[in-house]
ZADO-1210 file (C-alpha; in nm, 4 decimals, padded with zeros to 6 digits):
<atoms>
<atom x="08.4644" y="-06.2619" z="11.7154" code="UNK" pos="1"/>
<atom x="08.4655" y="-06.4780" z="11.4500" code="UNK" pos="2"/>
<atom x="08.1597" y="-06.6272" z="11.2959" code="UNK" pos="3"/>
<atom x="08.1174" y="-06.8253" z="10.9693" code="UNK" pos="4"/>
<atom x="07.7556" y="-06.8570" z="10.8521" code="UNK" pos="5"/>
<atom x="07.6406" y="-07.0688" z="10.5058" code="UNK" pos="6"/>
<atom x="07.2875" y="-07.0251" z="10.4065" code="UNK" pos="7"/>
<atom x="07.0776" y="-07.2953" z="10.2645" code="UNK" pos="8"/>
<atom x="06.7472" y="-07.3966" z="10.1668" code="UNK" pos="9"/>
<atom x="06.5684" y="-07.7025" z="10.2626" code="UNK" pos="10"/>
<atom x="06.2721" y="-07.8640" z="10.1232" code="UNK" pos="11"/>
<atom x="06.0035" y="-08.0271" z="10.3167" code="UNK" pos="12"/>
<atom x="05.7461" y="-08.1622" z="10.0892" code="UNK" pos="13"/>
<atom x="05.6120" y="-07.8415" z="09.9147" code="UNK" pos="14"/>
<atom x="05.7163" y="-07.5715" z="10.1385" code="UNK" pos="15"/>
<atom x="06.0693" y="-07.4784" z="10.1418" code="UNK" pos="16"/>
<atom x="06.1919" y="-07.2133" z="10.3662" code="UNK" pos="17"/>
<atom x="06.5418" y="-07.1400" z="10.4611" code="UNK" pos="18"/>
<atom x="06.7679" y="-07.2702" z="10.7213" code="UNK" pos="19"/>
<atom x="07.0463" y="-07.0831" z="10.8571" code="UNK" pos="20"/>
<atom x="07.3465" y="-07.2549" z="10.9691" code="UNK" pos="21"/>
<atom x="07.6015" y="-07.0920" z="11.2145" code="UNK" pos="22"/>
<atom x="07.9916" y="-07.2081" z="11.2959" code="UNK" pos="23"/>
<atom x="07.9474" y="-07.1175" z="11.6804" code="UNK" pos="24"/>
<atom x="08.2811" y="-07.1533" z="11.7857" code="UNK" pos="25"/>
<atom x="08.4299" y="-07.1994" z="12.1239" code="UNK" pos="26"/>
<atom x="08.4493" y="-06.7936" z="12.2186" code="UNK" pos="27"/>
<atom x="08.0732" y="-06.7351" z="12.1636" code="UNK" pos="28"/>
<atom x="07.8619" y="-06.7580" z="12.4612" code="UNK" pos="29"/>
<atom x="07.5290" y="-06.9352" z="12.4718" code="UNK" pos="30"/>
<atom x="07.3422" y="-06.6444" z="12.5297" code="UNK" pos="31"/>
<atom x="07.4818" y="-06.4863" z="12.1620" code="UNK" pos="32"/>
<atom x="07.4638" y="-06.7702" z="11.9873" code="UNK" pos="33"/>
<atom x="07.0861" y="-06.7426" z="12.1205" code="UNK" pos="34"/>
<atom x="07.0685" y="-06.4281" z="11.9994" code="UNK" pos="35"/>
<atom x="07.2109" y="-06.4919" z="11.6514" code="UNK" pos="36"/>
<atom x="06.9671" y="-06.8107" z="11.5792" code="UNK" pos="37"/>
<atom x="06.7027" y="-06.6670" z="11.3297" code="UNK" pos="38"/>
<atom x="06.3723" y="-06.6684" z="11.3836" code="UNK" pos="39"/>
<atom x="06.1298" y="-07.0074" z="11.3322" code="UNK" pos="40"/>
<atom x="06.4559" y="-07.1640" z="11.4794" code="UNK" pos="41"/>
<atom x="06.4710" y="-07.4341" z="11.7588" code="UNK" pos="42"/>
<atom x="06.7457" y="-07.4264" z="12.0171" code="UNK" pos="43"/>
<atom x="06.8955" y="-07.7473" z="12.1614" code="UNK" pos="44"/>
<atom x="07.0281" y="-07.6518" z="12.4903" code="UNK" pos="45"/>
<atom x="07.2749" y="-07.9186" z="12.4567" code="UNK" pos="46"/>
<atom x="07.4068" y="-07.7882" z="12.1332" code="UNK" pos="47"/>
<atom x="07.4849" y="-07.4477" z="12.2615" code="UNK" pos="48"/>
<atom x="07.8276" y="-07.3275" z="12.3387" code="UNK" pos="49"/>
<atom x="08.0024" y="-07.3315" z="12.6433" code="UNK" pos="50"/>
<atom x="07.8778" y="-07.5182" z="12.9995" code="UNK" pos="51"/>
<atom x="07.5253" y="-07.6868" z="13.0390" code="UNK" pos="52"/>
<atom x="07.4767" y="-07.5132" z="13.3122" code="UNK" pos="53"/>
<atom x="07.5494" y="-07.1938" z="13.1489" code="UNK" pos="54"/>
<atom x="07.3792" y="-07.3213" z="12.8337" code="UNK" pos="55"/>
<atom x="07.0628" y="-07.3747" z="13.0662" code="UNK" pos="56"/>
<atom x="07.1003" y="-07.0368" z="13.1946" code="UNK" pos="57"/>
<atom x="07.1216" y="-06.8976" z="12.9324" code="UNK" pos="58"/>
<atom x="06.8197" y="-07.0515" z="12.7558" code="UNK" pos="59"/>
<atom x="06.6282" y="-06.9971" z="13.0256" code="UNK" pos="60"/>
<atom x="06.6722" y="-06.5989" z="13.0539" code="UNK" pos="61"/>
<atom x="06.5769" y="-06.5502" z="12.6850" code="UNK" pos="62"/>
<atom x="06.2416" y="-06.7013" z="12.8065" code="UNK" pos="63"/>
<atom x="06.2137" y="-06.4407" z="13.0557" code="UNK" pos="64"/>
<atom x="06.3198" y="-06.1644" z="12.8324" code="UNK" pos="65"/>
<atom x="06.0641" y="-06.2920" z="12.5167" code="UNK" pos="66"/>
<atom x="06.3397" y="-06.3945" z="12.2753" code="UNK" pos="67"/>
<atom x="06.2414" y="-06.7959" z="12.2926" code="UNK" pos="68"/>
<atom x="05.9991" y="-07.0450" z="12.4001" code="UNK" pos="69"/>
<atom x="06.0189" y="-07.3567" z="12.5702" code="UNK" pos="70"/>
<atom x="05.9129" y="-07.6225" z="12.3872" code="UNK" pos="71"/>
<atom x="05.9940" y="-07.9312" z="12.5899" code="UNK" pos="72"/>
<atom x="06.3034" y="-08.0618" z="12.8092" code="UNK" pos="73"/>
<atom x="06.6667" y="-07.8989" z="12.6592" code="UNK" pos="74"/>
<atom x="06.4536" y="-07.7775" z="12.3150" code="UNK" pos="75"/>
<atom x="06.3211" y="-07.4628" z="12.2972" code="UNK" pos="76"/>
<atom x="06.1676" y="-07.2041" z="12.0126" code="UNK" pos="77"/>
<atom x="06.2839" y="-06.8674" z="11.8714" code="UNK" pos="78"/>
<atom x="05.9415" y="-06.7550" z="11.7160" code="UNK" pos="79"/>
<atom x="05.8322" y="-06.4493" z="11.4954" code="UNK" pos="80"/>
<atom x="05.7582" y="-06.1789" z="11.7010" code="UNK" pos="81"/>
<atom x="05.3747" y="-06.0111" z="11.5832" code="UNK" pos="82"/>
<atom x="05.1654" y="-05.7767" z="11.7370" code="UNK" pos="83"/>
<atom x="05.0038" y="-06.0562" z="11.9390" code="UNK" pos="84"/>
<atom x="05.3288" y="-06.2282" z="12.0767" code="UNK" pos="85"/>
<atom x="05.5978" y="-06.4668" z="11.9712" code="UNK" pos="86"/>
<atom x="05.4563" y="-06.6971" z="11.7018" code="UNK" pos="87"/>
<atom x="05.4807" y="-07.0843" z="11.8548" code="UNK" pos="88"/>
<atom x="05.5895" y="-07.3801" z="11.6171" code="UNK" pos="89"/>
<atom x="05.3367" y="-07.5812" z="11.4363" code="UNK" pos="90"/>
<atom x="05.3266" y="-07.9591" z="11.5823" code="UNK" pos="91"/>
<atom x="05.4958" y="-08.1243" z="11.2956" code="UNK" pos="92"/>
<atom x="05.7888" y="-07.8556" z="11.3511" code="UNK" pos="93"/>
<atom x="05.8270" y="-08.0145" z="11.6848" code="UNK" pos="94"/>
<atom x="05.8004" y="-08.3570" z="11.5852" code="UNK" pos="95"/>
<atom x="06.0712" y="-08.2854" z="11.3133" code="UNK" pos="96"/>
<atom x="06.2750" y="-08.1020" z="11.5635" code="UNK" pos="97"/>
<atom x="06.2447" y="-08.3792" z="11.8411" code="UNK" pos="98"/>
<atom x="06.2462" y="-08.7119" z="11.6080" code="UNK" pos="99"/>
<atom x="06.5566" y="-08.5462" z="11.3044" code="UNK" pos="100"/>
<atom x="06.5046" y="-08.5499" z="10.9548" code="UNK" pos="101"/>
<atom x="06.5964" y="-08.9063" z="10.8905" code="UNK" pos="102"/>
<atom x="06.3028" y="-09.2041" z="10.8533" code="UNK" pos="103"/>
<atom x="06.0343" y="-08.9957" z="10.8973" code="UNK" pos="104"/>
<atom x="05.7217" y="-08.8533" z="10.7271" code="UNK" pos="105"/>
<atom x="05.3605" y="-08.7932" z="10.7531" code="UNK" pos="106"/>
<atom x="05.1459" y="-09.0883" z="10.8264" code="UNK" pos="107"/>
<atom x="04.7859" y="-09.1521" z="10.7482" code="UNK" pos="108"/>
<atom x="04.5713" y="-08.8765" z="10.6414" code="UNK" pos="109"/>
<atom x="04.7999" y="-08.6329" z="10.7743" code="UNK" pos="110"/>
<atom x="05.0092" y="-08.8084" z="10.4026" code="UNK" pos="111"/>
<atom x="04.7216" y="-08.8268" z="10.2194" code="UNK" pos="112"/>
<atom x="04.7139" y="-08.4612" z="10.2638" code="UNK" pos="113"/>
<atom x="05.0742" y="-08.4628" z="10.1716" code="UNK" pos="114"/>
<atom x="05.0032" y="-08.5988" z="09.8781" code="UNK" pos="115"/>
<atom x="04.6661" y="-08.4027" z="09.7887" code="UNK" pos="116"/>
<atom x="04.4854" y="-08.7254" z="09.7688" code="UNK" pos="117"/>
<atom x="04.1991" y="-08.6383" z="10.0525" code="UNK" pos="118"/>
<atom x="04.0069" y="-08.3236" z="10.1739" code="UNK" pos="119"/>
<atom x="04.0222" y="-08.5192" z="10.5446" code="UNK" pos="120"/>
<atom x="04.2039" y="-08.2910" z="10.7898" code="UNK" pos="121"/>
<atom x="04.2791" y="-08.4866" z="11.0984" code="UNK" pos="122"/>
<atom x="04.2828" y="-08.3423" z="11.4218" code="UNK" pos="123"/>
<atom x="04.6506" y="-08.4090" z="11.4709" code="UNK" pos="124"/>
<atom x="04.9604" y="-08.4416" z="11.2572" code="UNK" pos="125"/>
<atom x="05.0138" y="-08.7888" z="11.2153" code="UNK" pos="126"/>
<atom x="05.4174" y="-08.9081" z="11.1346" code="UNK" pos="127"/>
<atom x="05.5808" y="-09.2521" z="11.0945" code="UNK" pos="128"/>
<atom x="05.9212" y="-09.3041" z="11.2332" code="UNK" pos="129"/>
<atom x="06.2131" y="-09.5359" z="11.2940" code="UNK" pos="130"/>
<atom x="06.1405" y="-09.4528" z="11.7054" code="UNK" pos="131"/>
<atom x="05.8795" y="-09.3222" z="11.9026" code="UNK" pos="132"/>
<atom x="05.9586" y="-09.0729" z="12.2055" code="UNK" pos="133"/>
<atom x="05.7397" y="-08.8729" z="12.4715" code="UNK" pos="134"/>
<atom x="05.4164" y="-08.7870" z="12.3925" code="UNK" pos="135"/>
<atom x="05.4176" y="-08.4461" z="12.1295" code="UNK" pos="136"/>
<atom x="05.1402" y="-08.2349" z="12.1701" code="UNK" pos="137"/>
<atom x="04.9505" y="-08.2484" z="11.8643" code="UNK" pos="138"/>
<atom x="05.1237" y="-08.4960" z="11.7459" code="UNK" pos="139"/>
<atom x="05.0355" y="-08.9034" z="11.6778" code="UNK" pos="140"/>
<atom x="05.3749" y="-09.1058" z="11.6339" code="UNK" pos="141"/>
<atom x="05.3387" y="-09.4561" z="11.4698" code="UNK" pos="142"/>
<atom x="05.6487" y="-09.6459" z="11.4398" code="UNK" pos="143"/>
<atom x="05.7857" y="-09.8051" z="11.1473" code="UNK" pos="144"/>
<atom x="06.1255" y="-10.0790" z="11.2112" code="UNK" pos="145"/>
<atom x="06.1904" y="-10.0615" z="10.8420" code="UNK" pos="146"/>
<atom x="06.5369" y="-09.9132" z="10.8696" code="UNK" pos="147"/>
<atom x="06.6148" y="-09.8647" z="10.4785" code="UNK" pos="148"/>
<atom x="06.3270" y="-09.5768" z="10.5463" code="UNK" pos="149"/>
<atom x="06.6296" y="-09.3985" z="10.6762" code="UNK" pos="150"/>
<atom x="06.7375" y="-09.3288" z="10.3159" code="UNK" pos="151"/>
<atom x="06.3551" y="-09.1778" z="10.1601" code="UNK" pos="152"/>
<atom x="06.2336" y="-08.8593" z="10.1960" code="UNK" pos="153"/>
<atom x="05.9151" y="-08.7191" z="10.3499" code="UNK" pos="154"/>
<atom x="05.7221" y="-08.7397" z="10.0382" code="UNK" pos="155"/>
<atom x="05.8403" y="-09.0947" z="09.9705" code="UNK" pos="156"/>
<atom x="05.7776" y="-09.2180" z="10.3409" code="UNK" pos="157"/>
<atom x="05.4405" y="-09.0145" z="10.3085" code="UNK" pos="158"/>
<atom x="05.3897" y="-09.2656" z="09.9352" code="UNK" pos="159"/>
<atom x="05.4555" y="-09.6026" z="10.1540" code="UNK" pos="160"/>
<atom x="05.2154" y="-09.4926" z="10.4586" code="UNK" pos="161"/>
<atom x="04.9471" y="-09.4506" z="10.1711" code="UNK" pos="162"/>
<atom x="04.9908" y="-09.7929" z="10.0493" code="UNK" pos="163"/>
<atom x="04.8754" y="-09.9301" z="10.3799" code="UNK" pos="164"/>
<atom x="04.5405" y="-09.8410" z="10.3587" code="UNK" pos="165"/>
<atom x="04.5134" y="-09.6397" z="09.9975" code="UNK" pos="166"/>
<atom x="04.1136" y="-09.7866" z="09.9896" code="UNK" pos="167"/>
<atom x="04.0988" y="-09.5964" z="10.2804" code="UNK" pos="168"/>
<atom x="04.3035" y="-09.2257" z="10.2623" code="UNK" pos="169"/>
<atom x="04.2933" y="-09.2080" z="09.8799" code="UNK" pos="170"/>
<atom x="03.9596" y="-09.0947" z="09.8410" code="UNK" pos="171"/>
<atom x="04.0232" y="-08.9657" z="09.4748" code="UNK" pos="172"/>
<atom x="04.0840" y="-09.3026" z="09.3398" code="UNK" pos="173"/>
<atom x="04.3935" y="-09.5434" z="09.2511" code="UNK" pos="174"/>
<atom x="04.4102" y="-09.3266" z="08.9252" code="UNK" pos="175"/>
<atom x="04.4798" y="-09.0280" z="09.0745" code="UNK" pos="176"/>
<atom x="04.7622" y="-09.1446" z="09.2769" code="UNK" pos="177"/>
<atom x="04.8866" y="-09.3035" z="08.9684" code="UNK" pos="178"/>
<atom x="04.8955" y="-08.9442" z="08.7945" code="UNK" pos="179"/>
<atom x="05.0346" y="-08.7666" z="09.0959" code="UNK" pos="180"/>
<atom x="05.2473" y="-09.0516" z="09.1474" code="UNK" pos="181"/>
<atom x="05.3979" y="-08.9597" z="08.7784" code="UNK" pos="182"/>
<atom x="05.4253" y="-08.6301" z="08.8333" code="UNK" pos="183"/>
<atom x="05.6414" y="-08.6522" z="09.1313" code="UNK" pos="184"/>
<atom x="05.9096" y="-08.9045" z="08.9656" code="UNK" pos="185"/>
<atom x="05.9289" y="-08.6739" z="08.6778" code="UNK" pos="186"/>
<atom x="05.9769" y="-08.3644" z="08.8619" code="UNK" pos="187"/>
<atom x="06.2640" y="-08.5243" z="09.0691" code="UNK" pos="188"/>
<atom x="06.0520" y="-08.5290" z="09.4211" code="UNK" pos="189"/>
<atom x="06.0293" y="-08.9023" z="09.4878" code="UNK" pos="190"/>
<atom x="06.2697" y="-09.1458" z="09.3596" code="UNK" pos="191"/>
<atom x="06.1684" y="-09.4896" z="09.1999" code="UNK" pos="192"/>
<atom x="06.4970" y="-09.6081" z="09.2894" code="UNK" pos="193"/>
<atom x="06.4978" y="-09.5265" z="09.6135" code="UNK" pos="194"/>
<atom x="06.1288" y="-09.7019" z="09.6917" code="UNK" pos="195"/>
<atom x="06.2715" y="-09.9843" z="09.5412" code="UNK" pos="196"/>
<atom x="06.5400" y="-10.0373" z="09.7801" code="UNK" pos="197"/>
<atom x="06.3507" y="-09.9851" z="10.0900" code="UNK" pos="198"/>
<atom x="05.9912" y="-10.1603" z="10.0505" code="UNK" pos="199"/>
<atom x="06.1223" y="-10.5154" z="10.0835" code="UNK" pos="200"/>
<atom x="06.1997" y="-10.4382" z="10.4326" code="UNK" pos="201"/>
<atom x="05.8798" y="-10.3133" z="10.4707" code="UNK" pos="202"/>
<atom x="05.6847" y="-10.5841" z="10.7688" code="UNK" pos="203"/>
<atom x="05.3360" y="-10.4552" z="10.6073" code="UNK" pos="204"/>
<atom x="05.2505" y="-10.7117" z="10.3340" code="UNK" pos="205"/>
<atom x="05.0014" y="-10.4668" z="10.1889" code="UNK" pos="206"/>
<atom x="05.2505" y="-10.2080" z="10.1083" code="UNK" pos="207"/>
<atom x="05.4469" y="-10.4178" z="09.9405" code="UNK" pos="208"/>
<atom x="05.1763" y="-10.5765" z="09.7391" code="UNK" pos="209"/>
<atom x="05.0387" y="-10.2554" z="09.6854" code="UNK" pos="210"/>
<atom x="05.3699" y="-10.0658" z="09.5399" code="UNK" pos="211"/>
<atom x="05.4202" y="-10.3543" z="09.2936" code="UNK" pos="212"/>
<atom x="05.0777" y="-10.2809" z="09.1656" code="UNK" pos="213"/>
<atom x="05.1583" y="-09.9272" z="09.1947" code="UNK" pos="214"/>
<atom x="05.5352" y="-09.9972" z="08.9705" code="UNK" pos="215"/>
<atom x="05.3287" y="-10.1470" z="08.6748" code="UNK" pos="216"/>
<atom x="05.1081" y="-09.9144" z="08.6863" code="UNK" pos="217"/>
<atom x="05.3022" y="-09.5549" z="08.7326" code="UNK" pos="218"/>
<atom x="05.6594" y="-09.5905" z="08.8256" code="UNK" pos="219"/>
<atom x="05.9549" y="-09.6494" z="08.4897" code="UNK" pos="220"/>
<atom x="06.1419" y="-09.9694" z="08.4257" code="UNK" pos="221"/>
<atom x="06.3963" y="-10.0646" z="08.6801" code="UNK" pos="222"/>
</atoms>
């Protein structure tokens, strides 16, 4: 059997960790290409090889047998195994898993903690996104129609939820999020460009206002 695997390393924020990505092709059944996903993986039933009905099956033996765990309809969870059990997937793991990677980032003062700009922890991960789908435990979704927010990263998306309130999540001060703000652009992690292109389709006036304060005060010359 054939398998062709590339590894790579993804960056979320300030924790990177690696992703594994496997060729499955057509002569691996769902059941190995359960058992090759690494761990602190989610498993779309519906990406799986072979049938959905033997897709389902599959998925739904390595529940019995402790290799994965379900996480909601089709998506399920290949945890570390400890001592106490099979580790389960923080809430913004789901959300990432359920919502993609595209358009969305942390909202409120669950960004304001992306951005070290609070010492609030809220209750619940908060995340802005281009759509909103069944309730995620844990998990507050806000919805943003802004499409250009498609091309931004978390940590930019995280910048532009700030700007909606920063009186209110920036409890260190418009200075500070000047200076981190400057840091970020320097060390590659937010793009002035970028912001550029997508706040004029943002519908809340006080981001936009906000970021142009926020360009003559931190980010470089167009």
């Amino acid at each position: 059997m054939l398998r062709r695997c590339q590894r790579a390393h993804r960056t979320l924020l300030d924790v990177t960790f690696p992703v594994h990505f496997c060729d499955m092709t057509t002569t691996m059944s769902p059941a190995a290409a359960i058992r090759e996903t690494p761990e602190r993986s989610f498993v779309h039933v519906d990406r799986l090889p072979g049938s959905s009905t033997a897709a389902r099956k599959a998925a739904s033996r390595a529940v019995k047998d402790g290799l994965l765990l379900p996480v909601r309809r089709g998506l399920y969870y290949r945890g570390r195994r400890t001592r106490y059990g099979v580790a389960a997937p923080r809430a913004d793991e789901i959300a990432r898993a359920v919502l993609g990677n595209r358009g969305i980032g942390p909202a409120g003062y669950s960004a304001a903690r992306a951005w070290g700009v609070t010492t609030q922890v809220p209750p619940v991960w908060h995340v802005a996104a281009l759509r909103t789908v069944d309730p995620i435990e844990g998990v507050s979704q806000h919805e943003r129609k802004n499409l250009a927010r498609a091309d931004l990263n978390e940590k930019e998306i995280a910048l532009l939820e700030l700007l909606r309130s920063p009186e209110v999540y920036v409890e260190t001060g418009w200075d500070a999020l000047v200076d981190k703000v400057r840091a970020s652009v320097r060390a590659g992690e937010i793009s002035a460009e970028r912001l550029r292109d997508a706040v004029p389709g943002e519908y809340n006036r006080a981001v936009r206002d906000n970021f142009a304060r926020l360009e003559t005060d931190a980010l470089p010359a167009a």
